[in-house]
C-alpha positions as CSV (number, residue, x, y, z in Angstrom):
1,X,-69.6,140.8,-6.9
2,X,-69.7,142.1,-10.5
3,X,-68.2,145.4,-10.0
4,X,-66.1,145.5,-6.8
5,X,-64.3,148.4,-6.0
6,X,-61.8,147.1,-3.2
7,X,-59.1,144.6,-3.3
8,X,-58.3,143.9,0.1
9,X,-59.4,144.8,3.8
10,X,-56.8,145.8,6.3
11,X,-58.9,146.1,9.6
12,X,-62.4,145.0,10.9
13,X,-63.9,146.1,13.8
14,X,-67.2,145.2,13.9
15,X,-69.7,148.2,15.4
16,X,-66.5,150.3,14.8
17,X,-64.8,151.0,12.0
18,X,-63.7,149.0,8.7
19,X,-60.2,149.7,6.5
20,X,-60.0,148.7,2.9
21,X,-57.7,149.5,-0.2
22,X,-58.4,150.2,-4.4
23,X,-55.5,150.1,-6.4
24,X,-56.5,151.5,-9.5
25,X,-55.2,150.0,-12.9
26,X,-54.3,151.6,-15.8
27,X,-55.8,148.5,-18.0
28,X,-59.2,149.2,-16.3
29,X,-61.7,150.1,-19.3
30,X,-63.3,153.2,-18.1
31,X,-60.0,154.9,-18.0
32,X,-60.3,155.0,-21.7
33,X,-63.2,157.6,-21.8
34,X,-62.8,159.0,-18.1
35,X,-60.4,161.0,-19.7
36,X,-58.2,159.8,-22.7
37,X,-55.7,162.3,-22.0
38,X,-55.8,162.5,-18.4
39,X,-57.0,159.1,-16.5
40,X,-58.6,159.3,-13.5
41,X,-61.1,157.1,-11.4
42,X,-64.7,158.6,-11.8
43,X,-65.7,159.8,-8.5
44,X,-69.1,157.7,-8.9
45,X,-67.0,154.7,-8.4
46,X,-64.8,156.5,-5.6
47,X,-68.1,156.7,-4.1
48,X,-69.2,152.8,-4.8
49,X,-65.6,151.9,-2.6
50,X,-67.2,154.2,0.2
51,X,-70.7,151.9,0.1
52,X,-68.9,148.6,-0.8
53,X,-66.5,149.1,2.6
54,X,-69.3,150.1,4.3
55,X,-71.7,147.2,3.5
56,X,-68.7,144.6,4.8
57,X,-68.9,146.6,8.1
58,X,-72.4,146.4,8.5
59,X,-72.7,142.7,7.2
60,X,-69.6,142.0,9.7
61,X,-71.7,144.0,12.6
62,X,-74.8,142.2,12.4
63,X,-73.6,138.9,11.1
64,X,-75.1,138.8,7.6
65,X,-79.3,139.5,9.4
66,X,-79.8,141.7,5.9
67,X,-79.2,140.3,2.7
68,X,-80.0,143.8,1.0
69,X,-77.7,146.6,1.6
70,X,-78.8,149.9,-0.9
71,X,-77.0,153.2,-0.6
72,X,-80.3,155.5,0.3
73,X,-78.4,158.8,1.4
74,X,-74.8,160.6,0.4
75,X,-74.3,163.9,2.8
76,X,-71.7,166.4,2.3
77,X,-69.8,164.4,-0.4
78,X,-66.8,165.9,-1.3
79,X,-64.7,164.9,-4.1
80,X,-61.4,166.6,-3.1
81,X,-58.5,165.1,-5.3
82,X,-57.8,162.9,-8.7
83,X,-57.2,158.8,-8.4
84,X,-55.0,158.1,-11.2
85,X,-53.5,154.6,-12.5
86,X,-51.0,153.4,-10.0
87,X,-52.3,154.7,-7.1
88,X,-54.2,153.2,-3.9
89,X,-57.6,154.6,-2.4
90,X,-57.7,154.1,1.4
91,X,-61.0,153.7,2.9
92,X,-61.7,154.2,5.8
93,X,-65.5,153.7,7.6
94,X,-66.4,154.8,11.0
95,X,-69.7,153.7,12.6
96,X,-72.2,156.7,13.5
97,X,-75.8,155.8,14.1
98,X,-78.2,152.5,13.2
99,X,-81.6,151.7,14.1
100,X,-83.4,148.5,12.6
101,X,-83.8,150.2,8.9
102,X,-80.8,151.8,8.9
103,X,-77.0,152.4,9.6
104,X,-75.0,156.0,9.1
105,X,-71.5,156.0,8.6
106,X,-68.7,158.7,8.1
107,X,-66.8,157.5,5.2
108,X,-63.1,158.9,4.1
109,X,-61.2,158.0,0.4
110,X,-57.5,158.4,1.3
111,X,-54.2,158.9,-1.9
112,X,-51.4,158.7,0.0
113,X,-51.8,161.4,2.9
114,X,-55.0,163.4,1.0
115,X,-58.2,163.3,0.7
116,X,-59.5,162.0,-2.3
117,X,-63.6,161.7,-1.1
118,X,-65.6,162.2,2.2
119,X,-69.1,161.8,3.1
120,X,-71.4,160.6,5.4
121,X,-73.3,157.8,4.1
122,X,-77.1,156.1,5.1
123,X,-77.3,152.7,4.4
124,X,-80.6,150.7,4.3
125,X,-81.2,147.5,5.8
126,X,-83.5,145.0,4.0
127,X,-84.6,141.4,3.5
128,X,-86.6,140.0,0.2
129,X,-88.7,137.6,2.3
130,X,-91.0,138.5,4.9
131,X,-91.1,135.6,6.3
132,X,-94.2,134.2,3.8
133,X,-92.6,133.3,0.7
134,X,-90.2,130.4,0.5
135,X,-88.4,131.5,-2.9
136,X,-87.5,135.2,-1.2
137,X,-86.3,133.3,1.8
138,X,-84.1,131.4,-0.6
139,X,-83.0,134.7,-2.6
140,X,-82.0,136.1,0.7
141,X,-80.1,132.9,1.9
142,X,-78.2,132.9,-1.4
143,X,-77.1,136.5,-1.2
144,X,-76.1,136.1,2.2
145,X,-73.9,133.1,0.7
146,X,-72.3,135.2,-2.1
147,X,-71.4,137.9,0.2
148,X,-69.7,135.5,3.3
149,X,-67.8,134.2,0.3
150,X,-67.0,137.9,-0.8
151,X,-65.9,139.2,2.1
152,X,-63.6,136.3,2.6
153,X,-61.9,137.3,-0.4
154,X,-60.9,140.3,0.6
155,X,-59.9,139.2,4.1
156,X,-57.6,136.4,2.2
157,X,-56.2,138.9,-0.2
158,X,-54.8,140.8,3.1
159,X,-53.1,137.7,4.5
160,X,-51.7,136.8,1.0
161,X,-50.3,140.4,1.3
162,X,-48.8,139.8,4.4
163,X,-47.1,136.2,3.8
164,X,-45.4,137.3,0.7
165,X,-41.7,137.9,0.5
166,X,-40.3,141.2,0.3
């Protein structure tokens, strides 16, 4: 994943809930612009760590069945505080609704003990092939690959957390 806005999760539930951490980095190149004098994470990418944890739940849920998961609805976003360098993004995704297009979650960005950005997200579910055309059948099969190996990345990263020294 090009541009992937968590670093580690800390709990997955399947059906239930996922929880998933962004340190943000002062060397990250955005920060230059998104503001020179005062850096802080734009909330668009707040956002994309909102639908990134919420795509490993789903893709956990249902075992990888959709190897296209877009970001079709944001409801009552609310940016509600600044990520600056140094500090960690908690993300927290609760389950709501699905159906065979679709899943709805609640979503919650966490700085310490504050709200950083809440919403309630719809995710669509979707597959390249339809069954017909062998080379979308092989598209699909290869992004369900790149994102068991994704995912397993950022399950590792929490037991490499865990097993180091203090």
């Amino acid at each position: 994943m090009r541009y992937r806005q968590l670093d580690q999760i800390i709990e997955l539930i399947p059906g239930k809930r996922i929880v998933a951490t962004r340190q943000l980095h002062k060397d990250e190149d955005y920060l230059r612009d998104h503001f020179p004098l005062f850096p802080v994470m734009p909330g668009v990418m707040m956002l994309e760590a909102l639908f990134q944890a919420s795509m490993w739940l789903i893709h956990a849920t249902d075992n990888f069945e959709h190897s296209m998961l877009t970001l079709d609805e944001v409801r009552n976003v609310k940016f509600a505080d600044f990520m600056q360098p140094g500090q960690v993004l908690t993300v927290t995704v609760e389950w709501d609704k699905s159906d065979e297009h679709s899943v709805k979650v609640k979503a919650t960005g966490m700085r310490d003990d504050v709200v950083a950005v809440n919403g309630r997200l719809v995710i669509g579910k979707k597959n390249l092939g339809d069954g017909t055309d062998p080379q979308m059948l092989a598209a699909d099969e290869f992004a369900r690959s790149t994102m068991r190996q994704e995912i397993q990345k950022l399950l590792d990263a929490r037991s490499k957390l865990n097993t180091q020294p203090s």
